[in-house]
C-alpha positions in Angstrom: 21.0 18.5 -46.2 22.3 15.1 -46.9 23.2 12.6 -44.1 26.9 11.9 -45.4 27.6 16.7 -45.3 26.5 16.0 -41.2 29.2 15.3 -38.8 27.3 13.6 -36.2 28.0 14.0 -32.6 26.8 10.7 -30.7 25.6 12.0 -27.9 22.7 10.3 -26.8 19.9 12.4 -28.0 21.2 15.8 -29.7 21.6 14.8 -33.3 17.7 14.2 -33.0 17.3 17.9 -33.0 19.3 18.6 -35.6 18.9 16.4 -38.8 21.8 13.9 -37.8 24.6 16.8 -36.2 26.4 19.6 -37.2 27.2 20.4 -40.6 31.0 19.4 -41.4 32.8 21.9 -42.4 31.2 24.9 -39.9 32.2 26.8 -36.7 29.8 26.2 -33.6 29.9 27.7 -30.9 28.7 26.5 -27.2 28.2 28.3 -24.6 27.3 27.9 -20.7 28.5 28.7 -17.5 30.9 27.1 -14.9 30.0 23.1 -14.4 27.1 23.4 -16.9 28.7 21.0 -19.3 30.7 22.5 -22.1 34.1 20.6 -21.5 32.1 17.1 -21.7 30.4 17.7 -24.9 33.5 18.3 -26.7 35.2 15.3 -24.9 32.1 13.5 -26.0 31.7 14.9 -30.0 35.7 14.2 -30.1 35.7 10.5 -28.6 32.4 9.6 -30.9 33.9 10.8 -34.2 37.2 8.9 -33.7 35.6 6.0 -32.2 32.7 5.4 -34.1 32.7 7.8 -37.4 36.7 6.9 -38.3 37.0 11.0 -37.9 40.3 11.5 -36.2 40.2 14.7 -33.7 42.3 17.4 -31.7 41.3 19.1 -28.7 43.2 22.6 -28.0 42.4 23.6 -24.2 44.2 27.1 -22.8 43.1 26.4 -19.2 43.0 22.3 -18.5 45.7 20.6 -18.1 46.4 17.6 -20.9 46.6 14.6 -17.6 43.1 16.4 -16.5 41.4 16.4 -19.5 43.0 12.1 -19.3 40.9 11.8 -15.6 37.7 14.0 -16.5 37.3 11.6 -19.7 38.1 8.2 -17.8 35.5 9.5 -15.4 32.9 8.9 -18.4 34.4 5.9 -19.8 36.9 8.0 -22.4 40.0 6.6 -22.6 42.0 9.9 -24.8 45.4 8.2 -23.7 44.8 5.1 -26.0 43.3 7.4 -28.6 46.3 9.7 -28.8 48.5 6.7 -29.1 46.7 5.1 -31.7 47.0 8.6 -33.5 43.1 9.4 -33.8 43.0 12.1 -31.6 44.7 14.7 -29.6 44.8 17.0 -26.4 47.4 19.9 -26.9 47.9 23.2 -24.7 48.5 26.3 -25.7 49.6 29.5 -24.1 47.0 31.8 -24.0 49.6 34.6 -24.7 49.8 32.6 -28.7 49.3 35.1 -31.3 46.7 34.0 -34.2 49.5 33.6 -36.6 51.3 31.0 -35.0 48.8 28.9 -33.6 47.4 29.0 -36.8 50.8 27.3 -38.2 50.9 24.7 -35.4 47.2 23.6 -35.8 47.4 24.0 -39.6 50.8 21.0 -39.5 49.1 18.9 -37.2 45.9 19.0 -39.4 47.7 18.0 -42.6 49.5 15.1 -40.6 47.1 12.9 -39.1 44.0 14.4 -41.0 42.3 16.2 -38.1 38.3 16.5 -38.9 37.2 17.7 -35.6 38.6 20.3 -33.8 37.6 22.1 -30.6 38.9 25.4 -28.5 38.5 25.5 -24.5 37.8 27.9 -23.5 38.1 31.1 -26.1 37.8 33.5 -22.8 41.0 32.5 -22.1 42.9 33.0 -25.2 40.7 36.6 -25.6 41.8 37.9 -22.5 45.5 39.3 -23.8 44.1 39.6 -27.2 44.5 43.5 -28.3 41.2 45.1 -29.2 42.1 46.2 -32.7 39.5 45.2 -35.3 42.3 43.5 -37.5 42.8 40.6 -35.1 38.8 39.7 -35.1 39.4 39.7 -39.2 42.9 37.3 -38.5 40.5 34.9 -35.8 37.7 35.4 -38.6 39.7 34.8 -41.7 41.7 32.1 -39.6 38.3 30.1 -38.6 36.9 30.1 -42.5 40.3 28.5 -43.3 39.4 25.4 -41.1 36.0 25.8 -42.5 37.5 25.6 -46.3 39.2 22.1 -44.6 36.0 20.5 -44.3 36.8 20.9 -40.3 34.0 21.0 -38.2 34.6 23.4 -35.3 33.3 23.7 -31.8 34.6 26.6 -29.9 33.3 26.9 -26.2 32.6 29.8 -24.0 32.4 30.9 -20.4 29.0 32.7 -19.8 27.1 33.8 -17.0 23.6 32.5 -16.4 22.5 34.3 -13.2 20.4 37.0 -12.7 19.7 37.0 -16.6 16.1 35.4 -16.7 17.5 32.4 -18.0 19.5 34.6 -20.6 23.4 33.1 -21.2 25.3 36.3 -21.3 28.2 36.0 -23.2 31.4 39.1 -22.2 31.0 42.2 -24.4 35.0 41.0 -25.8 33.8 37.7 -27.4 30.5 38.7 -28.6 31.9 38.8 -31.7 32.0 35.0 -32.3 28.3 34.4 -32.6 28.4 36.0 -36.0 31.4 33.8 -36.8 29.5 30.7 -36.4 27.6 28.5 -38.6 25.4 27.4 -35.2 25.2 28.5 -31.5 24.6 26.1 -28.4 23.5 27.0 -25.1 23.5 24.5 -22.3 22.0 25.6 -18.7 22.9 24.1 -15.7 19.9 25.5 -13.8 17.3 24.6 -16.0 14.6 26.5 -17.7 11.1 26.6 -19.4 10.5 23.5 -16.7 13.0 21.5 -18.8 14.4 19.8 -15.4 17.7 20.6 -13.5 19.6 21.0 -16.8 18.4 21.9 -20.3 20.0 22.4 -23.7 19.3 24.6 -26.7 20.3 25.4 -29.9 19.5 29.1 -30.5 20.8 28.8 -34.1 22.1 26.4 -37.0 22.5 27.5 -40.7 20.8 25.3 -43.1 19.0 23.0 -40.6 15.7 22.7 -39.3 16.2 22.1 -35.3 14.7 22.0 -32.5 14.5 25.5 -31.1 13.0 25.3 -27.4 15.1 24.8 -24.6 15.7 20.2 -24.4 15.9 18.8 -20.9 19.7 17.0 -20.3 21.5 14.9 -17.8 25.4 14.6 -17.4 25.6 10.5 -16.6 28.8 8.3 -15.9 28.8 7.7 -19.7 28.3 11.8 -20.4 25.9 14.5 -21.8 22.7 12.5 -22.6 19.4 14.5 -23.8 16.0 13.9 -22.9 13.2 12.7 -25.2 11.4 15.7 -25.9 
């Protein structure tokens, strides 16, 4: 695939394993448990594309609040205040109790007005907890996602998982398995390590249309954020 149809990250190290970044206009999906790193990867792939691709951003949390999401990125040299004011990127919150429908009008007004190209969700376990079972809301989140995907968005959704007592299997709740076969590409991060990768590794288990590196990469979380090990 062509250089300009990726939409690189700039995190130190990553878009090595996967021919420049993410494809633009797909949903990704990364996943990890508690402190493994989720959160600061989508600070980081936000910040990068409006900072040093001209790719403006919106980050949509249901948990964090906005004025934490301000201290975690300062922590890592981010300054989100400055880029909200200048227009290139966001941090809303939403209810978690939103229906599909009208987040989908609010996101889909804010896109159109300052030409959003990056969006991410954190965390989806938090808006699927009061979402009803019924298979016709998975077809509106499903139908909803291809939408952004038709934008020539790239997506990145994260995901709570558990990573003990799995064998170094992320175990994703029975109630959002249904996203991995949404997504164009799946990223795991571990906070514990495995396949002697070090204290943390990273992986990605999947990427449509990509050739990637497939075995688990060794990563460290720095004052400047995520940065991946040569490999």
């Amino acid at each position: 695939m062509a250089e300009k149809d990726r939409c690189a990250t700039g995190i130190p190290g990553f878009d090595n394993l996967c021919e420049g970044g993410l494809i633009k206009d797909s949903i990704n999906l990364i996943s990890g448990n508690a402190g493994a790193g989720k959160t600061t990867f989508l600070l980081q792939f936000l910040y990068n594309g409006a900072t040093k691709f001209k790719e403006n951003g919106l980050f949509v949390t249901f948990e964090q609040d906005k004025t934490d999401l301000y201290k975690s990125g300062k922590l890592q040299g981010m300054d989100f205040e400055k880029l909200e004011k200048d227009g290139s990127c966001e941090i809303i919150k939403f209810d978690p109790n939103l229906t599909v429908k009208d987040m989908q009008k609010e996101l889909i007004k804010r896109i159109t007005k300052n030409d959003i190209k990056r969006i991410c969700f954190d965390p989806m376990n938090i808006f699927a907890i009061d979402l009803p079972k019924e298979v016709s809301l998975r077809k509106q989140l499903y139908e909803f996602l291809g939408l952004l995907k038709n934008l020539e968005i790239c997506v990145i959704i994260s995901i709570e998982s558990d990573e003990e007592d799995t064998g170094g299997k992320l175990m994703v709740s029975e109630g959002l398995s249904f996203c991995k076969y949404l997504s164009d590409g799946l990223i795991e991060i571990y906070s514990s390590g495995i396949s002697g990768s070090g204290d943390r590794a990273i992986r990605i288990k999947k990427m449509r249309m990509t050739k990637h590196k497939r075995g688990p990469v060794g990563m460290e979380i720095t004052d400047s954020g995520i940065k991946v090990l040569k490999n």
